[in-house]
N, C-alpha and C positions, 0 to 999 in steps of 0.2 A: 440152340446156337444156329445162326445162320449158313447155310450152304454156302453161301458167296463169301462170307468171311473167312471159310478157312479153304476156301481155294485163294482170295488171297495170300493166304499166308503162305498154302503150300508154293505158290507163286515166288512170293519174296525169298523164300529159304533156298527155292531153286537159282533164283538172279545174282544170291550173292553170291556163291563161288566161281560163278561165272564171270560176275564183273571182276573179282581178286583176279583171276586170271589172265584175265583182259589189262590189268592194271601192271601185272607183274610181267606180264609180257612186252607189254610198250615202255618198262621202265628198262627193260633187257634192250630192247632194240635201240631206243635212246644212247643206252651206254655206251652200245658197241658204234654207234654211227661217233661218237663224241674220244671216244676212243680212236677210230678211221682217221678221225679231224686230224689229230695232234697228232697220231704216231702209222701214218698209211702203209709205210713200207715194212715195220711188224707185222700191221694186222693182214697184210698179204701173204707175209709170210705163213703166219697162224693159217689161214686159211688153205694153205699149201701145203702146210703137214697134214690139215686132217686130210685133205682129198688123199693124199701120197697114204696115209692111214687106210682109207677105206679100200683104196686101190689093193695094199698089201691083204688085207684082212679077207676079199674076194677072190685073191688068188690062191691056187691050191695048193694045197696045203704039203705037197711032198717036195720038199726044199731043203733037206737034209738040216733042216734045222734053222738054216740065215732069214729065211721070212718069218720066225716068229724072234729071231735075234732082230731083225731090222725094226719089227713093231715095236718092241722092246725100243733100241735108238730112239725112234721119230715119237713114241711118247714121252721120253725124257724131249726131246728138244720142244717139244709141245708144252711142255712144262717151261723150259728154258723162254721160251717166246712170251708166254703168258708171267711170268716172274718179271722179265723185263719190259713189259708192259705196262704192269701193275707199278713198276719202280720208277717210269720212266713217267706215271702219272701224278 
């Protein structure tokens, strides 16, 4: 068998999960800009809980409890945001 024939092949085998990626990736970005289009003031919102999310999630942890109560909340309304997004599409 030839050397160069199965380097390309090892080639192709490597390109294609990469282009899937690439493919599902821009189909992601896509959604979300066309999603932005029609419904702006969710997707800001959306965007607001997670940061309020990550913000909770980095703070320390002895809170008698209300910061993992509050994550609890802001992922139910993360939920709620994204439900009516999806319904409102």
């Amino acid at each position: 068998m030839n050397p160069s024939n199965n380097m390309m092949k090892f080639k192709l085998t490597c390109l294609l999960p990469v282009l899937m990626c690439g493919i599902l990736l821009s189909a992601n970005v896509l959604i979300s800009h066309a999603q932005a289009a029609e419904q702006p003031h969710m997707v800001n919102a959306l965007e607001a809980l997670k940061r309020a999310r990550h913000q909770l999630e980095i703070a320390e942890a002895d809170k008698g409890g209300h910061r993992v109560r509050a994550i609890g909340i802001v992922d139910n309304a993360i939920a709620e945001v994204e439900a009516g997004i999806a319904a409102g599409n």
